[in-house]
C-alpha positions, 0 to 999 in steps of 0.5 A, spaced: 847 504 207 846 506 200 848 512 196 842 516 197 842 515 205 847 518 210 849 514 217 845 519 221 838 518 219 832 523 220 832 526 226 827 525 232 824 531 236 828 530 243 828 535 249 834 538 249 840 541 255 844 546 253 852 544 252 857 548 249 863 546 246 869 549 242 871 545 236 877 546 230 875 551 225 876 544 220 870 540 224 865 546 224 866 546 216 865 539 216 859 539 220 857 545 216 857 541 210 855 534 214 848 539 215 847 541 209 849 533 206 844 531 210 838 537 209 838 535 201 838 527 204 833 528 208 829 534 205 829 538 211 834 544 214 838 542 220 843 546 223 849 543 225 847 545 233 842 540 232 847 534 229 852 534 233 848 530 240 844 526 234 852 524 232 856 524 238 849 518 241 850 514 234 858 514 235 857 512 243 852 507 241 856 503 235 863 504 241 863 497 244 868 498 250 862 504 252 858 499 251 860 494 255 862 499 261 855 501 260 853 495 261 856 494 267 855 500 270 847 501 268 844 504 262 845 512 260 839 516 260 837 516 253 830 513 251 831 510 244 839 508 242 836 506 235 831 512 233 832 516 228 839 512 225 841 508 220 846 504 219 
């Protein structure tokens, strides 16, 4: 990862399926400031709504006991694990 680049990557379009969640007040400030990090990156505004399944999928994709479960079990629904991350 080099310094001008986050873990996060560009984000791709995706369909979507509302989730709602209640979080900290520290997470959401880190995530406001993670969107605005990443849109200076990136060159294009984000909201953190729109991080959030973007962050959750790149941290169960690098998570090996998931992985390996997964494994198991069959694969999640997800079409494309890499799109759209770095790291």
């Amino acid at each position: 990862m080099t310094a001008n680049k986050l873990r996060l990557g560009p984000l791709p379009k995706t369909e979507t399926v509302k989730l709602t969640f209640a979080c900290p007040a520290s997470l959401k400030a880190d995530l406001e400031r993670y969107a605005e990090l990443h849109a200076q990156t990136y060159g294009k505004p984000v909201d953190t709504v729109t991080l959030i399944p973007h962050m959750l999928e790149a941290f169960m994709a690098r998570d090996r006991g998931f992985r390996r479960k997964r494994g198991q079990s069959g694969q999640l629904s997800r079409v494309s694990r890499s799109e759209g991350m770095s790291g």
